[in-house]
Every structure is written in C-alpha cells, then in structure tokens.
C-alpha positions in Angstrom: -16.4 -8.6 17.1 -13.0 -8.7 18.4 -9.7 -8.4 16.4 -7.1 -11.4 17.3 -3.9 -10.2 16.3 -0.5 -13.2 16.4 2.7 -11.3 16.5 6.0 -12.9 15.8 8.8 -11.9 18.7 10.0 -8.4 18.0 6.8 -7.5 15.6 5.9 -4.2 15.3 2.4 -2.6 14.6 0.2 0.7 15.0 -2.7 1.5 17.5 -5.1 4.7 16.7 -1.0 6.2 15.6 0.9 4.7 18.6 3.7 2.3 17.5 4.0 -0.5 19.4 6.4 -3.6 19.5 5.7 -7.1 20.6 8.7 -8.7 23.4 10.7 -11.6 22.5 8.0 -14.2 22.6 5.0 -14.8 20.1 2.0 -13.1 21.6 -1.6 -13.3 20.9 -3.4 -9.9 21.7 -7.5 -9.3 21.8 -8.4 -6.0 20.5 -12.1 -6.0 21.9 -13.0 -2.6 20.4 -12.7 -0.4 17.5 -9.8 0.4 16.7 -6.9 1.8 14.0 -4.6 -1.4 13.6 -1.9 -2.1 10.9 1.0 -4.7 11.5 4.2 -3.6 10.6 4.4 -5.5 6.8 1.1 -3.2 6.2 2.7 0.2 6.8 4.6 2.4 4.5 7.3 4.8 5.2 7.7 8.0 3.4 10.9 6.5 1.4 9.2 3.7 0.3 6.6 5.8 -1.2 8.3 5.7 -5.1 5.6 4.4 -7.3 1.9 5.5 -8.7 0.2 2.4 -6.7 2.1 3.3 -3.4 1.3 6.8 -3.8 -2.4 6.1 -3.9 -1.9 3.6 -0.7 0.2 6.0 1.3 -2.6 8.8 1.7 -5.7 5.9 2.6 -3.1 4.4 5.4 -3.2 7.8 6.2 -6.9 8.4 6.3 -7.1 5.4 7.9 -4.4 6.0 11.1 -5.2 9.6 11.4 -9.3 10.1 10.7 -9.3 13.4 12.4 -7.5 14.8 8.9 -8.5 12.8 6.5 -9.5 15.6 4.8 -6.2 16.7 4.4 -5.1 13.1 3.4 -7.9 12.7 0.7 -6.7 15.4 -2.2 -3.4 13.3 -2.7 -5.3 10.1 -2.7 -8.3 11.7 -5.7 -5.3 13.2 -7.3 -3.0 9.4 -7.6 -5.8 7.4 -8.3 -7.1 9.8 -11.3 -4.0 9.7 -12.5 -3.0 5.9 -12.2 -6.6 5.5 -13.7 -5.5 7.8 -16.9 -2.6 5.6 -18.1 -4.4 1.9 -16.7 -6.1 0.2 -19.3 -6.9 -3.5 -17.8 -10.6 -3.7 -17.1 -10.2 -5.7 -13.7 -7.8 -3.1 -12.6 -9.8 -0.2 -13.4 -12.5 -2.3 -11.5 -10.2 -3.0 -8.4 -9.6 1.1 -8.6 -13.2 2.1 -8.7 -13.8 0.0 -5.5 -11.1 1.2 -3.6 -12.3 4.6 -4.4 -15.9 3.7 -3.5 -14.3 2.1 -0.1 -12.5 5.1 0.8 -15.9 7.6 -0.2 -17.8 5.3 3.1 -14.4 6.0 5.1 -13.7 1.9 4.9 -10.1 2.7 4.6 -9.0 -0.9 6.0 -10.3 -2.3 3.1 -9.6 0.2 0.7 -5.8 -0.5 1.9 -6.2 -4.0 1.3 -7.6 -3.9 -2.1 -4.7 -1.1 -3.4 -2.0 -3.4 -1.8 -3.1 -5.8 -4.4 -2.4 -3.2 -7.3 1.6 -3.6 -6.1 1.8 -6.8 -7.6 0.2 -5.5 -10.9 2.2 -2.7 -11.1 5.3 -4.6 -9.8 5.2 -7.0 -12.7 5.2 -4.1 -14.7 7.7 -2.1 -13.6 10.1 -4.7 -14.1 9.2 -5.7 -17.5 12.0 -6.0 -19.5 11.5 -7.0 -23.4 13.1 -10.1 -24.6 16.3 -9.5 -26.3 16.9 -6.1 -25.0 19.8 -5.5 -22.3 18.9 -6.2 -18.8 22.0 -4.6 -17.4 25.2 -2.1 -18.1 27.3 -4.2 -18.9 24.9 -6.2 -21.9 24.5 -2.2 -22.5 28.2 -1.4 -23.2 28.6 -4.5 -25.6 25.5 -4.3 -27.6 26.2 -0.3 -28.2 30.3 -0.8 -28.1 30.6 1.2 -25.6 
C-alpha cells in the first residue's frame, strides 16, 4: 500500500537515512514501496536526547533508520526501557512499555516509535510537576529562605 506523505513548504524528512527537504510549495509525495520515512517533527537530535522516555525513543528511531545495525542500536534501547520500567509504577504505562518492547522484538520500529512518543507527554507532565505552595522560581526561592 503506498505511503502519501503532505509536506508544508520547506519541511524536512528522512529516506532509508537521506535527509531531504521539501521546495517552497506544499507538496504531496507517493512513496510506492517500502521504505524508512520519518518527517522532521518525528526525529530526534542527539541534544534533544535529555530525558529517560527520549532515551528509549532515540535508539528505536535508530533501529528503525539504520536496520543494518540495529544490533548495535538495541542494548541502549533494553537498557532505557528496563530502567524507565524500574521507577514506573502506572499500570497503562507499564502496558504502553511492554508493547513497545514487543514492537521492537518483531523489528516494527515505526510503531514502536509511535507508541514511546506517547510516553513524552506522560513523562512531560511529570517532569514539570511542581507541588502547590512550593517555589516555582529563584526569586519565590530567595524570599521564602531570605536569601
């Protein structure tokens, strides 16, 4: 079945590992094979690669762009997601984990990326969880300690 893929002017996105950007017009391409394809919002950089969710979603969009060595991507994804599973204690997470693990055991590393995108938002609402009353910034810091 083939892939149709709408890119906004200027959009960039990845081919079997070959970046490629759209002109300045929207385009409408037909991918009529298989092939390796993530749009520009679905790829990570190596600096943006700072929490436990995005280091288990780095090494599958890894896998996934470069199939020849998986192997060599698959360690640092077993060893992220064991972790991240360690500390996780929300049942439909720890589900969401076990599929993407599955996923990525039958190579389906597309949809293994989707489903640990969607652990961003858990982990994002986390991450910025800050307890009513306590200081949200340096200054509220400085005047509740006197300092």
């Amino acid at each position: 079945m083939p892939l149709k893929l709408s890119l906004k002017p200027g959009e960039k996105f990845v081919i079997n590992g070959a970046v490629v950007a759209n002109g300045d017009k929207r385009t409408t391409l037909v991918v009529q094979n298989q092939a390796a394809i993530l749009r520009e919002k679905e790829i990570l950089q190596v600096e943006e690669v700072t929490t436990p969710t995005r280091r288990i979603y780095f090494p599958i969009m890894m896998m996934y762009l470069d199939a020849e060595n998986h192997e060599s991507y698959y360690d640092e994804f077993a060893l992220r997601m064991t972790e991240f599973m360690q500390v996780v204690a929300n049942p439909e997470v720890l589900a969401t984990c076990v599929m993407i693990s599955k996923e990525v055991m039958r190579g389906e590393y597309y949809r293994a990326l989707i489903h640990a995108k969607k652990l961003f938002a858990y982990e994002d609402e986390r991450l910025s969880y800050v307890p009513q009353g306590l200081p949200t910034n340096t200054k509220e810091v400085r005047q509740s300690t006197g300092h």
